[in-house]
VEXDREN-2710 file (C-alpha; in Angstrom, 1 decimal):
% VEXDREN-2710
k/r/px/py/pz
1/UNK/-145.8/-137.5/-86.3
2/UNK/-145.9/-134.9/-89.1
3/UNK/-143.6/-137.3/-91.3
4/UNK/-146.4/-139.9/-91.2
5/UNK/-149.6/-138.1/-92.4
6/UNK/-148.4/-139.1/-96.5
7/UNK/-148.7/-142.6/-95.6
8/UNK/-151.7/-142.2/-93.5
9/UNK/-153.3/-140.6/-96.6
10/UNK/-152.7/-143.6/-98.6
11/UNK/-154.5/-145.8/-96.4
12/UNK/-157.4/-143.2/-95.1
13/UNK/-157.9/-143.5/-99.2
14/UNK/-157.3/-147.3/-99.3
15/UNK/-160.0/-147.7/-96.6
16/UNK/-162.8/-145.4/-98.2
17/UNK/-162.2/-147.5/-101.2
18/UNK/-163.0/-150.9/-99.3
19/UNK/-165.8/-149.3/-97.3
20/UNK/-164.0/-149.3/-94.3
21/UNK/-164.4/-145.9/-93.6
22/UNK/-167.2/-143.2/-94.6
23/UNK/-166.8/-141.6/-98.2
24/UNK/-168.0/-138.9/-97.0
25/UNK/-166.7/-137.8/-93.6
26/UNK/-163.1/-139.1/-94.4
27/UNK/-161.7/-135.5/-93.3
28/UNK/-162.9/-136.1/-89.7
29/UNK/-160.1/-137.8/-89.4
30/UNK/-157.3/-135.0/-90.1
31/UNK/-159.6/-133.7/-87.1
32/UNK/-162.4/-131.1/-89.3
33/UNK/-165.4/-130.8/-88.7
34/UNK/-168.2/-132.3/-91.0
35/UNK/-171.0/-130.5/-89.3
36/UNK/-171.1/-126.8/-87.5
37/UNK/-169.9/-126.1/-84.5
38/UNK/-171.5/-125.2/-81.9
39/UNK/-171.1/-122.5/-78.7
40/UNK/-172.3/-124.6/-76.4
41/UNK/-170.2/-126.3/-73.4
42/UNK/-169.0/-129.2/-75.1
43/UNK/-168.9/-132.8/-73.1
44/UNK/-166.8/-135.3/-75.2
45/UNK/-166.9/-139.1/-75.3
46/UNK/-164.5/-141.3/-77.2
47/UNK/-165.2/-144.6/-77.7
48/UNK/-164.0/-146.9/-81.2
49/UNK/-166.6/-149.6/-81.9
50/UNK/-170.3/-150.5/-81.3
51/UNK/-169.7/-151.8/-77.8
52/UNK/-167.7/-149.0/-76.7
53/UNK/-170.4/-146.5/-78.0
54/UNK/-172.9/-147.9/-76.6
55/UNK/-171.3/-148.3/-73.0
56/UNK/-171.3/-144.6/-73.3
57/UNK/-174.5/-143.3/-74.4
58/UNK/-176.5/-144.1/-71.1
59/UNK/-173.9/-141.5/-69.3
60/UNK/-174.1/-139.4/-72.1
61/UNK/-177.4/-139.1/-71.8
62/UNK/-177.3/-138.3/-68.3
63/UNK/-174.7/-135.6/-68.5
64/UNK/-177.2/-133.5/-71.5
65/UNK/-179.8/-134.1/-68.7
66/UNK/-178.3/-132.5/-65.7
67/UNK/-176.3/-130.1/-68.5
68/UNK/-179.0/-129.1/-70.7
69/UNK/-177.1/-125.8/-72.1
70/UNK/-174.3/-128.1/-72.9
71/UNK/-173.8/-130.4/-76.1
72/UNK/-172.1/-134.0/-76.6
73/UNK/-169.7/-135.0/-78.9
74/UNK/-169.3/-138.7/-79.5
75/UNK/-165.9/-139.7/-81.5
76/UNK/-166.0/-143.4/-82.5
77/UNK/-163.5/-145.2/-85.0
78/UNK/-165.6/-147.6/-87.1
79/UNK/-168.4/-147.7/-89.6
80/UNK/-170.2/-150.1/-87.7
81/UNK/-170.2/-147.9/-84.9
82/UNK/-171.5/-144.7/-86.4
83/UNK/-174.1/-146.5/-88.1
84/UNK/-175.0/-147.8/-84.7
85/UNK/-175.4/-144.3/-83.8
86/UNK/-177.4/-142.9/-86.3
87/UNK/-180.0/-144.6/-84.7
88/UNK/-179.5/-144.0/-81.3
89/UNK/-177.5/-141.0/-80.5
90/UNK/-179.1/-138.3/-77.9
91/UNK/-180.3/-134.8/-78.9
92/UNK/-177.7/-132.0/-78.8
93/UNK/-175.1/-134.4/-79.8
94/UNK/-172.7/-135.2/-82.4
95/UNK/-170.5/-138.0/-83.7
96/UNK/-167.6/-137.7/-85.2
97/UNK/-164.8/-140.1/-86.5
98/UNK/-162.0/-139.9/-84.1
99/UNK/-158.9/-138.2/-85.5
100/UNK/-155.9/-140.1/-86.5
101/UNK/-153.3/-139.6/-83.4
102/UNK/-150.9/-137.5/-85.0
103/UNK/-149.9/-133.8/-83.5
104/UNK/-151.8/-132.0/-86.5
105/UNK/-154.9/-134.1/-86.6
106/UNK/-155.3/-134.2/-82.6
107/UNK/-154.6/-130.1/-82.8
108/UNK/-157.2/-129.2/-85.6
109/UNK/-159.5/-131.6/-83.2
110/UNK/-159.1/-129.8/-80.2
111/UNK/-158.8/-126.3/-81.7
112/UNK/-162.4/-126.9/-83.1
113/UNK/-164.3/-128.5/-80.7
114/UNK/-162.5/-127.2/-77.4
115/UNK/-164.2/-129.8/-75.3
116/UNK/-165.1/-129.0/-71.9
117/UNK/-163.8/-132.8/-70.7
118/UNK/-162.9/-135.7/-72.6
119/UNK/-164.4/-138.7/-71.2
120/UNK/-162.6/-142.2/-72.6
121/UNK/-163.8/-145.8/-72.8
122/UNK/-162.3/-148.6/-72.2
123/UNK/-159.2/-149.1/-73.1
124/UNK/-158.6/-146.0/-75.6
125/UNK/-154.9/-144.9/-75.1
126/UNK/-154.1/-142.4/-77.7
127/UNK/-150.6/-141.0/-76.5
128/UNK/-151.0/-137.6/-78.6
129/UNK/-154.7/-136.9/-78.2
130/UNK/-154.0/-137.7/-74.4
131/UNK/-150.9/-135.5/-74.1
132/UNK/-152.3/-132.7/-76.2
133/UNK/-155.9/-132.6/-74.1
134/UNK/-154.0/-132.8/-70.8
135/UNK/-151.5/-130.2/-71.9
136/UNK/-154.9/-127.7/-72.6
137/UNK/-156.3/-128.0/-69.1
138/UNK/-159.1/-130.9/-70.6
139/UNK/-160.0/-132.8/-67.5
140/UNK/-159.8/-136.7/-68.5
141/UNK/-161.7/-140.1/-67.2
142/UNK/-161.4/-143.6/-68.1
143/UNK/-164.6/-145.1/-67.8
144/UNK/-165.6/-148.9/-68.3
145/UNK/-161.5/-149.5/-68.2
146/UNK/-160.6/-153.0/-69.2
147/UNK/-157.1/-154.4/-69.8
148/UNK/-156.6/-158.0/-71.0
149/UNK/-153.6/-160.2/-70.0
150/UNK/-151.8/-160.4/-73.3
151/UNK/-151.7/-156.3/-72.8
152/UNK/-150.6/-155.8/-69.7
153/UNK/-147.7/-158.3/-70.4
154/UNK/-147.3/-156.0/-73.9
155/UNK/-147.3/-152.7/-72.0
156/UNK/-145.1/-153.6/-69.5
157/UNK/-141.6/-153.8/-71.3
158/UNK/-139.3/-151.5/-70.3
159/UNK/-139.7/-149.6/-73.7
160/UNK/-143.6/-149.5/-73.2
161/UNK/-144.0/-148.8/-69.9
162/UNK/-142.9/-145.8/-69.1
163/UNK/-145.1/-144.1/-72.0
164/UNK/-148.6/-146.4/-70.6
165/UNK/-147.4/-144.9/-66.8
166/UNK/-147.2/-141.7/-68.2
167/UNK/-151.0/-141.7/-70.1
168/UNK/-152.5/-143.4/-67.3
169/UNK/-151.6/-140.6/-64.2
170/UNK/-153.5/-138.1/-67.2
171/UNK/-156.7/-139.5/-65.8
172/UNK/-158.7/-137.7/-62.9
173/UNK/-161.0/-140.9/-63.0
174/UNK/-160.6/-144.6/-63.3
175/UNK/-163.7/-146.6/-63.5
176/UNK/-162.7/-150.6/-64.3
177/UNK/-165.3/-152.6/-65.8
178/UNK/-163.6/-155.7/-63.4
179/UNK/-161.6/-156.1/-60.4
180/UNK/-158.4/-158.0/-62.2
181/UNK/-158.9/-154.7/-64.8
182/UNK/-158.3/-152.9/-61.8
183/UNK/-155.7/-154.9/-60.3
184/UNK/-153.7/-154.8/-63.7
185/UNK/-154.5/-151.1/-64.3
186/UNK/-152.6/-150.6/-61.1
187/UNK/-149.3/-153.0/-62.4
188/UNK/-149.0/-150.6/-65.2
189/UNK/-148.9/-147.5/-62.9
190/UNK/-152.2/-146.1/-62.4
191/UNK/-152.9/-144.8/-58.9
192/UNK/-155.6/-146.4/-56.4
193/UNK/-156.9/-142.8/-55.5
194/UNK/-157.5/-142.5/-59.7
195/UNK/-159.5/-145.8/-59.1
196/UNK/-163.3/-146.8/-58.4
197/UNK/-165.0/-150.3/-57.1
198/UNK/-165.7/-151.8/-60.3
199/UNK/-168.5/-151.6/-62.5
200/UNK/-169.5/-152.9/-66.2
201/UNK/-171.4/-150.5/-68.1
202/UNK/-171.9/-153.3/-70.9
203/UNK/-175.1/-154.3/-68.7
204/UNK/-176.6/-150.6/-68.9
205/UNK/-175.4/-150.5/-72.6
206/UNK/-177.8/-154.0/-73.1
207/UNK/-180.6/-152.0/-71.8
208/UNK/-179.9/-148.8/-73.6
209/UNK/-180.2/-150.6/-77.3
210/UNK/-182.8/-152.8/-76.2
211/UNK/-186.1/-153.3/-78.6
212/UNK/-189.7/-154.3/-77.6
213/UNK/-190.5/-157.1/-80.2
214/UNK/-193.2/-155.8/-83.0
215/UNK/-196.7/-157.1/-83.5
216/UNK/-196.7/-159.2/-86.5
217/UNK/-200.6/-159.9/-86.2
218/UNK/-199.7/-163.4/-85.6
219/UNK/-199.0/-164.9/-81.7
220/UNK/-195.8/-163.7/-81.2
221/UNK/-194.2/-166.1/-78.9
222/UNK/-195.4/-169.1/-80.8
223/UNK/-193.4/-167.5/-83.9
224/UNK/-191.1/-167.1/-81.7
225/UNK/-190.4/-169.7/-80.8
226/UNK/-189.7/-171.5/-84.5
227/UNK/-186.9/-168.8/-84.6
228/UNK/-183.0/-168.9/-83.2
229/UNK/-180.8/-166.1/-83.9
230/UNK/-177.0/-166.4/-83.9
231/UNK/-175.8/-162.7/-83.3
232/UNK/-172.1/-160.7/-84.2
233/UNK/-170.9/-163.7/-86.2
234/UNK/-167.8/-163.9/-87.0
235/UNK/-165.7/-166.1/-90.0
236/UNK/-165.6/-169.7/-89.6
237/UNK/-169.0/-169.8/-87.1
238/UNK/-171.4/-169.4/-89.6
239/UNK/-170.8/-172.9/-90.9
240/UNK/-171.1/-174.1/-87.4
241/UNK/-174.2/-172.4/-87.4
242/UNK/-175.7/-173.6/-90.7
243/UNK/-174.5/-177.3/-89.9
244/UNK/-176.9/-176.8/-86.5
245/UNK/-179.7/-175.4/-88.8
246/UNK/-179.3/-178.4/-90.8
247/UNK/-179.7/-180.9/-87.6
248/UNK/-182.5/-179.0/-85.9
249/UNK/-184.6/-179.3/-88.9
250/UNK/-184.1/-182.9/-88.9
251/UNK/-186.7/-182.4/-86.0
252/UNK/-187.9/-179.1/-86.4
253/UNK/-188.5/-178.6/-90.0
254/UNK/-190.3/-175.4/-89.2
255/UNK/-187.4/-173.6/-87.9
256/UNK/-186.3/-170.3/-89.2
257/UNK/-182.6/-169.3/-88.2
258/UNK/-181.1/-166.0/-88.1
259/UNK/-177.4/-165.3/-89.1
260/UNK/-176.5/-161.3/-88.0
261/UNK/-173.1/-161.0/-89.0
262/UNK/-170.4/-158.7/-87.1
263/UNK/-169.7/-157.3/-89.9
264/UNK/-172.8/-156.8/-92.6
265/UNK/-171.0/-156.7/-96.0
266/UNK/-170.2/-160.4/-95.2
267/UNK/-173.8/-161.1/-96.0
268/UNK/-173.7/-161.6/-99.5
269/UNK/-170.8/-164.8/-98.6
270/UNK/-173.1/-166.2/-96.0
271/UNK/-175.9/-166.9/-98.3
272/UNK/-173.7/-167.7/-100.6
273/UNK/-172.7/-170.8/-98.2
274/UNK/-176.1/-171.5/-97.0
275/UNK/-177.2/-172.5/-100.6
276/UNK/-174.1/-174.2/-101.3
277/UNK/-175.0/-176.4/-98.5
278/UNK/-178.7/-177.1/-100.1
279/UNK/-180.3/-174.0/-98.0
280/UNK/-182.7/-171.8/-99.4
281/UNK/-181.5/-168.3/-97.3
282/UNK/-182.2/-164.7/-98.7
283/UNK/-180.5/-161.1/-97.3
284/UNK/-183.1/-159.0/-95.1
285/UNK/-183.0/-155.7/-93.4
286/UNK/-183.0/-156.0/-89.9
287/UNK/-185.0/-152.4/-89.7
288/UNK/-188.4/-154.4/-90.4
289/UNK/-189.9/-157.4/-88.4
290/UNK/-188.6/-160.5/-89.7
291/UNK/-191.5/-162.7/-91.1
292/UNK/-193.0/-159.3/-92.4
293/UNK/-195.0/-160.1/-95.8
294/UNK/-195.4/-156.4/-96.1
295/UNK/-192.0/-155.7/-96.7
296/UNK/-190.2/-159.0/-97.4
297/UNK/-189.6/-160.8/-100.8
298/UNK/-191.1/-163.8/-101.5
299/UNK/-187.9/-164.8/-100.8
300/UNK/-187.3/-164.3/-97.8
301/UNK/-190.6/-165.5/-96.6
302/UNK/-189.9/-169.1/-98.4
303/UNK/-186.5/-169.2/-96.7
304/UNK/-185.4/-171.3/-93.4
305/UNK/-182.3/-169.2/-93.4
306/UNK/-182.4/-165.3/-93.0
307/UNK/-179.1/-163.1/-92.8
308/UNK/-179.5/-159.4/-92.0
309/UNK/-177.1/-157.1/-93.9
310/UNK/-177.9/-153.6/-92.0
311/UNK/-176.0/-152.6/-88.8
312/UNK/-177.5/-151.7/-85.3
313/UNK/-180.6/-154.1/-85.8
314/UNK/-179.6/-156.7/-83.3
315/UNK/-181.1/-155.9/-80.7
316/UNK/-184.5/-155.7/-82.3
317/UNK/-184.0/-159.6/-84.0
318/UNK/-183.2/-161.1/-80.4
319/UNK/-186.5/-159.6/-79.6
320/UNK/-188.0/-161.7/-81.9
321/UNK/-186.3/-164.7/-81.4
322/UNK/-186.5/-167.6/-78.8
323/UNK/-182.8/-168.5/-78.7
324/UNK/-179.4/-166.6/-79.2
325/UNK/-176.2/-168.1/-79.7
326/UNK/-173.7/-164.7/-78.8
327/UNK/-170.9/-165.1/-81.8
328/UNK/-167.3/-164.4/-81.8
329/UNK/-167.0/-166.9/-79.3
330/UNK/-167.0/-170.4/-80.8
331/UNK/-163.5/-170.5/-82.3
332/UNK/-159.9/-169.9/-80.6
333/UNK/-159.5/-166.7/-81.7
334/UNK/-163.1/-165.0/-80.7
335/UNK/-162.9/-162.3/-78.2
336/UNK/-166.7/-162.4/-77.8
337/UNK/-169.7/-159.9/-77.8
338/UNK/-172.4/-158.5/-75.2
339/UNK/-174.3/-161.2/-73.8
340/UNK/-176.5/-159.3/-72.1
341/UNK/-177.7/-157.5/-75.0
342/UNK/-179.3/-161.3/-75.6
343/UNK/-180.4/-161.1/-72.0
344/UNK/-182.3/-158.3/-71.7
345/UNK/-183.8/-159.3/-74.8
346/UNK/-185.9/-162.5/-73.1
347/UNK/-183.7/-164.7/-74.8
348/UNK/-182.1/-168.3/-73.6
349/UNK/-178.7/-167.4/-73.9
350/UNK/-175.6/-169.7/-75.5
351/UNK/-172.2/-168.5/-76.1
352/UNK/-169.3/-170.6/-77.1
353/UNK/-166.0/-170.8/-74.3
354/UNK/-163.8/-167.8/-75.8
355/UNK/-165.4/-164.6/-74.3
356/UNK/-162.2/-162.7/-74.2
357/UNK/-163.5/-159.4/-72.4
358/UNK/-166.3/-161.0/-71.5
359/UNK/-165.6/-163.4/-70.0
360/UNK/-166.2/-162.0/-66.4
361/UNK/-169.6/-161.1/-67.1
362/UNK/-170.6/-164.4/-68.2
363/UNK/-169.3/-165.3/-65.0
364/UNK/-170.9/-163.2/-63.0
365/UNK/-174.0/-164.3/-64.9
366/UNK/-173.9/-167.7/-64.2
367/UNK/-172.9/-167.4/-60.2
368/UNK/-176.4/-165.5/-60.0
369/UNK/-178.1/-168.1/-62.2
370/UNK/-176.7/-171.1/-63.1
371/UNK/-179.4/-171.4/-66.6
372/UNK/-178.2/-167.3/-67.6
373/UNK/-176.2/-168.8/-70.2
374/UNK/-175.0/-172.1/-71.8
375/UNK/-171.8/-172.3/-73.2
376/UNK/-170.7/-174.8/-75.4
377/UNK/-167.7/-175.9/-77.2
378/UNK/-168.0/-176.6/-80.2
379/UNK/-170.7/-176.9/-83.3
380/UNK/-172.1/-180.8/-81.8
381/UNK/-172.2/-179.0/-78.5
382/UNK/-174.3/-176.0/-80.2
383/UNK/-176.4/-177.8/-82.1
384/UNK/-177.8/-180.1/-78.5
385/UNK/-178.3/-176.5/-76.9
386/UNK/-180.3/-175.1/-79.7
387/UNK/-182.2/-178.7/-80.4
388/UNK/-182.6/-179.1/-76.7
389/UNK/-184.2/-175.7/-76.3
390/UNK/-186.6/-175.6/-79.3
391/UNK/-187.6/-179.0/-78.3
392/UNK/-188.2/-178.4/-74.6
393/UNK/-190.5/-175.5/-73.7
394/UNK/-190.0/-175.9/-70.2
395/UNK/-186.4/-175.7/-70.1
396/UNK/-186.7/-172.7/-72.9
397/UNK/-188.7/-170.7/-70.3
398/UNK/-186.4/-171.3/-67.6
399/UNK/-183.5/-170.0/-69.4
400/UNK/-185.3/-167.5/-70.7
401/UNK/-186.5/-166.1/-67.9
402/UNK/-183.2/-167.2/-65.6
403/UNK/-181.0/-164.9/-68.6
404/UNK/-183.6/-161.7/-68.0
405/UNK/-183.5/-162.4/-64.2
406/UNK/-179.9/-161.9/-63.9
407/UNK/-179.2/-159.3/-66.1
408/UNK/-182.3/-156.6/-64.7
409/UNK/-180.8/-157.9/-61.0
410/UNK/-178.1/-155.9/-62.1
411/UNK/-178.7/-153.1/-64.9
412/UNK/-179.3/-149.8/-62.6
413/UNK/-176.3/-150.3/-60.0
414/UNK/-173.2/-150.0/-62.6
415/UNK/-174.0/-146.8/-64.2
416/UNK/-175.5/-145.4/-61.4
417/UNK/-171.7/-145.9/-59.7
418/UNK/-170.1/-144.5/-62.4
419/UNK/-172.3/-142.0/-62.8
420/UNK/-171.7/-140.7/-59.4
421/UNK/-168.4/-140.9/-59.1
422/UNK/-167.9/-139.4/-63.3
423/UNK/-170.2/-136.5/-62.1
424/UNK/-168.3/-135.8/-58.3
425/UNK/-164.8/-135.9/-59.3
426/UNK/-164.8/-134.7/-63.0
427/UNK/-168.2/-133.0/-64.2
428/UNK/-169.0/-131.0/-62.0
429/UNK/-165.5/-129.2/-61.8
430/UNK/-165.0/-129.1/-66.0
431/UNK/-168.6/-128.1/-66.3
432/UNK/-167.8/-124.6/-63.9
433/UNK/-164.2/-124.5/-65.1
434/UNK/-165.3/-121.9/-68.0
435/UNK/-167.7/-120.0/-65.2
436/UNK/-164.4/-119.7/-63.3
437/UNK/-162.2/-118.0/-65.9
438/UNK/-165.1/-115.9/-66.4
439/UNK/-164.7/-114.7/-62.6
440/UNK/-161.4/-114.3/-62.9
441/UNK/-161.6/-112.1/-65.8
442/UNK/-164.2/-109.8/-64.7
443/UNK/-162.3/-109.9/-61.0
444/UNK/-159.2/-108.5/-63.5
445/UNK/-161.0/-106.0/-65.3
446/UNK/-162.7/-104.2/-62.5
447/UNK/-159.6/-104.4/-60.2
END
C-alpha cells in the first residue's frame, strides 16, 4: 500500500548501506528505469535469485531467437543474482531489480516497460504486480513452478487461500518443475487445464552456466585431481568443510580445497576460520584459473585452502575441480543448491541429506545412476566421501562420469517441453496481440 512506501524507504536505505542491494540502481525498485527504454516488443522474465535467473535464461534466449525484433527484460531481486547476470545475460536484454509490490512501484513498472508478457519463475507470487499486469491485458505463465510442503500448509488457511486461488487462475500457463509441485499447485486452486507434465528447468540452467576448464599449461586432470571444491556454502558448513580438509591431508598432503561461499562478502570470515584452525588460506577471484601464477599472490599459490569472494564463478571452479560437495545441504536448516550445475561440470558429486527443493532431482539422479551423487550426513560422513574419492581413482571416474551421464541423459527434454508449451499457449498469442490492435485500428479508421 501507499501508507507503506516511508517504511520501505527506510529499509531500501538500510540495505544499500549493508550491501544488500545495489548503490546504484536502488530506484529500480520504486519501478524507474536505470537504463533507456526501448520500442521494441518487450518479453519479461521475473525471477529473484541466481537459480531462478538462470532457470530462465535458456527460454529467454530462445524467445530473442524466434523474436528477434523483440527485447527481454529480466527482473531479479538479489545482488547475487544480477551479478550473475552481468556475465551471462543475452543480447537485446535488460535486467532490472524487481519493484517492491506496492500499487505505485508495480504502476511506474508497468507504465515504463509495458511488457508484451510477464513470464514468472518458480514460485514468485507478487499479489499487486500479478493483479495490476493481469488487470492491463499482460498475458502471465508460471514456469519451473515449485511449492514446498511447509507452503502449501501456509497458503492454505482460510485467510490465505482465497488470495493464492485468486493469483494462481491469473496464469495462462503452469509448468511444475515436479509432479507433487503439481499435485499441491492444484490443492491451492490452480486448474489442471493451466497445468503441464512436469519438467525442471534447473537441469538446462546447469548446462546454460556451464564452463570448459582453462588450460593452465600443466596436465589438467592430474591438477585436478589434488583439488575438491565445496560450492554455495552456507554458515556452520565451512567448518565441516575445513575439519575434512584437515583429515584428507593427513593422507593427501597435496590437496588444495576450494570454499565458494553462497554468499561472497562471507569470505573475509572464512579465512578468517581457516587460519584460526592452523590453515594457511588466502581470498581469490574466481574469474581466473585457480593455480594461476600469472595472476595469483604468492599467497594464494602457497595456500592448501582457497575461498573465492566474486559471484557467478562457480561454475567455472567445478570445472577445475575433481570433487564437489553441493552446500546448503549439510545442516537442518539447508534448502540446498543445483546439483547438476556440479554434474555437468564432470564432477563426482556429494551433497549432504537436506535438499529442500531439490530434493526430487537428486532423486531422480540417483534412480538413473546409483554413483550420480553421494550424500552424506554429517562432516565424518563427508570427509570418507572426499578421502575415498581422492584416494581411489577408479571409483572417482565412475562417479565422475555416472554424475555427467545422468544429467546430459536429461538436459534437452525439460526445456524443450516448456518451451513448446510457453511458446503454443502464451507467446505466440502476446507476441501478435499488439499486430491485432493494430488491425483493429486501421479496420476503425477506414470504416
Amino acid at each position: 500500500s501507499f501508507a507503506s512506501s516511508p517504511v520501505l524507504s527506510l529499509y531500501l536505505q538500510y540495505r544499500v548501506l549493508t550491501r544488500r542491494e545495489h548503490p546504484d540502481r536502488w530506484k529500480e525498485r520504486w519501478g524507474y528505469a536505470s537504463e533507456k527504454q526501448t520500442e521494441s516488443p518487450i518479453i519479461w522474465f521475473h525471477a529473484v535469485s541466481v537459480g531462478e535467473c538462470a532457470a530462465a535464461l535458456p527460454l529467454l534466449s530462445r524467445c530473442l531467437v524466434e523474436w528477434p525484433e523483440a527485447h527481454g527484460l529480466l527482473t531479479h531481486g538479489t545482488v547475487s543474482a544480477g551479478a550473475f547476470l552481468q556475465k551471462r545475460l543475452p543480447k537485446n536484454t535488460t535486467m532490472q531489480y524487481a519493484p517492491f509490490d506496492t500499487p505505485r512501484a508495480v504502476a511506474n513498472f508497468l507504465s515504463r516497460w509495458r511488457p508484451q508478457v510477464g513470464v514468472f519463475l518458480e514460485s514468485e507470487l507478487w499479489p499487486n504486480l500479478m493483479m495490476a499486469s493481469h488487470a492491463r491485458g499482460i498475458p502471465l505463465a508460471l514456469v519451473n513452478a515449485c511449492i514446498s510442503p511447509k507452503s502449501t500448509q501456509r497458503w492454505s488457511s482460510p485467510l490465505l487461500r482465497p488470495i493464492v486461488n485468486s493469483l494462481l487462475t491469473k496464469f495462462s500457463l503452469i509448468c511444475p518443475q515436479s509432479e507433487s509441485a503439481s499435485v499441491r499447485l492444484q490443492q491451492l486452486g490452480a486448474l489442471p487445464a493451466q497445468i503441464t507434465p512436469p519438467a525442471n528447468l534447473k537441469y538446462s540452467a546447469a548446462l546454460f552456466s556451464a564452463s570448459q576448464p582453462p588450460n593452465t599449461g600443466a596436465s589438467q586432470e592430474e591438477v585436478r585431481e589434488r583439488r575438491w571444491v565445496a560450492g554455495s556454502t552456507h554458515p556452520g558448513e565451512e567448518e565441516a568443510v575445513l575439519n575434512t580438509h584437515l583429515d584428507v591431508c593427513k593422507h593427501r598432503p597435496d590437496l588444495t580445497t576450494v570454499i565458494v561461499p553462497r554468499h561472497p562478502e562471507r569470505a573475509g570470515s572464512i579465512c578468517a576460520l581457516a587460519r584460526s584452525m592452523g590453515l594457511e588460506c588466502a581470498e581469490v577471484s574466481g574469474g581466473t584459473p585457480l593455480g594461476s601464477h600469472a595472476a595469483a599472490s604468492q599467497e594464494a599459490l602457497e595456500a592448501s585452502v582457497l575461498v573465492v569472494n566474486t559471484i557467478g564463478d562457480l561454475a567455472a571452479i567445478y570445472s577445475q575441480c575433481a570433487v564437489a560437495f553441493v552446500g546448503g545441504s549439510l545442516l537442518p536448516s539447508g534448502r540446498g543448491h543445483n546439483v547438476a550445475e556440479a554434474a555437468v561440470a564432470s564432477c563426482a558429486v556429494i551433497c549432504g541429506r537436506n535438499m529442500g527443493p531439490y530434493t526430487e532431482m537428486v532423486a531422480d539422479m540417483l534412480q538413473r545412476g546409483p554413483l550420480s551423487v553421494w550424500q552424506v550426513s554429517d562432516q565424518a560422513e563427508l570427509t570418507e566421501a572426499v578421502e575415498t574419492l581422492l584416494r581411489d581413482p577408479v571409483q572417482l571416474r565412475a562417479r565422475q562420469e555416472a554424475a555427467q551421464e545422468c544429467v546430459q541423459s536429461v538436459l534437452d527434454e525439460p526445456l524443450e517441453r516448456v518451451w513448446q508449451a510457453l511458446k503454443s499457449r502464451v507467446l505466440d498469442k502476446a507476441m501478435f496481440r499488439d499486430k491485432e490492435v493494430e488491425l483493429d485500428s486501421h479496420k476503425q479508421k477506414h470504416s
